[in-house]
N, C-alpha and C positions, 0 to 999 in steps of 0.2 A: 408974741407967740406963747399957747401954753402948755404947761408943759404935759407930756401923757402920763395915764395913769399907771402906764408900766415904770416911765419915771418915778413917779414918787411913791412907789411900790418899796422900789430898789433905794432911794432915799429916806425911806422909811416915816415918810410924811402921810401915810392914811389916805390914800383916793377913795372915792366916794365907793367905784364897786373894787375888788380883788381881781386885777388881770388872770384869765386862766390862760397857761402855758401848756399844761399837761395837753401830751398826744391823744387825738382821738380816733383809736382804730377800734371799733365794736362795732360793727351792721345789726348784729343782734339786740345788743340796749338800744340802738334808734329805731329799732323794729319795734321792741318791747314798751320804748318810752312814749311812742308817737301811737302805735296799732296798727303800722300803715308798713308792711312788705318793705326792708330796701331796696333787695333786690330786683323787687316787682317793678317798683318806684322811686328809685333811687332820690329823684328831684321834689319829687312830692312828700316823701319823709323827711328828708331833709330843712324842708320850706315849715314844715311842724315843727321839726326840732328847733330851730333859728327861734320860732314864734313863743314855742315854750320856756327855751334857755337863751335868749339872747347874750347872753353873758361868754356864750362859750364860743362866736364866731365864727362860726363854721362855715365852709366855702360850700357853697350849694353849686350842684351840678348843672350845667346846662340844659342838657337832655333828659329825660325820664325816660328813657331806653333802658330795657330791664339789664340788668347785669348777668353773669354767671354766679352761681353759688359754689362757694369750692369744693374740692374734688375731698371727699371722706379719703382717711391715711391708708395706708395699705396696712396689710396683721402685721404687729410687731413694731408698727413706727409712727409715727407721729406727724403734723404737716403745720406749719408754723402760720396761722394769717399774719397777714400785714395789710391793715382797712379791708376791702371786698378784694383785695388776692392774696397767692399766697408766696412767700419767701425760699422756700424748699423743706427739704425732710427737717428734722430735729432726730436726730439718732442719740438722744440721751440714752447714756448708759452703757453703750456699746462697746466703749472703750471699759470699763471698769465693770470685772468683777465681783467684788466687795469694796463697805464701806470703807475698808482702812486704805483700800487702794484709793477711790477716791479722796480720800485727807491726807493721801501723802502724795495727790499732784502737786504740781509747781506749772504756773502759765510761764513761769518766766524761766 
């Protein structure tokens, strides 16, 4: 059996290409990188991105059923994507009035 190249990644024996690991959530760079709508085309951009960067594995969708494009934030707040949806608000700041408040949280 041989071994993969995230294996010898992580054994630090040099595989031919660099596994990429990194998350891929942008619709807009695979819009941007292919020319091709994700949203429009979700599977059709996709099927270019693969072609372009095969390196980076990406699971291409079944359907090419257009997507929704997310909802713009309401005034004052912010809305967090996660791939083509979205996770909820981001209310940074909200809690904290000034910077010194801020550096003198504690998470724990």
């Amino acid at each position: 059996m041989q071994p993969s190249e995230r294996y010898l990644a992580f054994m630090g024996l040099g595989p031919r290409s660099i596994p990429h690991w990194e998350h891929w959530s942008c619709p807009d760079a695979e819009t941007y990188l292919t020319g091709i709508d994700y949203y429009e085309h979700p599977r059709l951009c996709r099927l270019r991105l693969a072609e372009l960067y095969p390196q980076l594995r990406l699971p291409v969708p079944d359907s090419d059923d257009p997507k929704p494009r997310p909802e713009p934030g309401e005034a004052g707040r912010r809305r967090v994507r996660w791939g083509d949806g979205e996770s909820g608000r981001w209310d940074w700041g909200s809690r904290f009035s000034t910077p010194d408040e801020v550096f003198a949280f504690s998470p724990l």
